[in-house]
N, C-alpha and C positions, 0 to 999 in steps of 0.2 A: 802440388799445392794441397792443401789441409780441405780436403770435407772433397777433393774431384778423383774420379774411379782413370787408375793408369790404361792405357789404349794398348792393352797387352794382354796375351794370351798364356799363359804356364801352365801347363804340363810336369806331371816329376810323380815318381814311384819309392817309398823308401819302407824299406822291412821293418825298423828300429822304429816301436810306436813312440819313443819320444820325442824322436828327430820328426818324428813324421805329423805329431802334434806342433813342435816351437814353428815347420815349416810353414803348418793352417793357419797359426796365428798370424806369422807375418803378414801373408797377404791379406788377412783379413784388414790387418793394420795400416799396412800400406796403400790399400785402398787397388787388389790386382781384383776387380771384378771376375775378372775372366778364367781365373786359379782351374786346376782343376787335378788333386795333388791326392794318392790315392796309397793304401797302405797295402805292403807284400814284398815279397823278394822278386825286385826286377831280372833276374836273371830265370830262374827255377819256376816264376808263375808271373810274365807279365800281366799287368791289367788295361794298357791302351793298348787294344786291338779289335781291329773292324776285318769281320770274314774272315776270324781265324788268322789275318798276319798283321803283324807289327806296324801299330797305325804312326809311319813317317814320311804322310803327305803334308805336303802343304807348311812344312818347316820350316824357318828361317835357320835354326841352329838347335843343333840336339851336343847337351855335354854330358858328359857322365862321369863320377867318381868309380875306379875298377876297386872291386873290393880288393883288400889282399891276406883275408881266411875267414873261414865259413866259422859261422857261433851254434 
């Protein structure tokens, strides 16, 4: 519904600052309170990690695009 915050949680890491801007906007858009969408190369420098390892607790689902060649 129009003007209420989704009861959701997202997560997501993207290196390409444009993809990683049109991502910010959306949720801003769509109303994902809870975003929380961060710029870098997921592979080579993640950024969600708690004590040094890969923070995937507490997941419902993790998806991932596999790149397929380095820029």
């Amino acid at each position: 519904m129009i003007g209420e915050f989704v009861n959701c949680t997202l997560k997501g890491q993207e290196k390409n600052l444009g993809t990683w801007a049109i991502c910010k906007l959306n949720m801003i858009v769509h109303n994902f309170q809870g975003s929380d969408i961060r710029k870098g190369d997921t592979l080579g420098s993640p950024k969600h990690v708690t004590n040094g390892e890969l923070d995937t607790q507490n997941h419902q689902k993790i998806a991932t695009i596999p790149t397929t060649k380095s820029r």
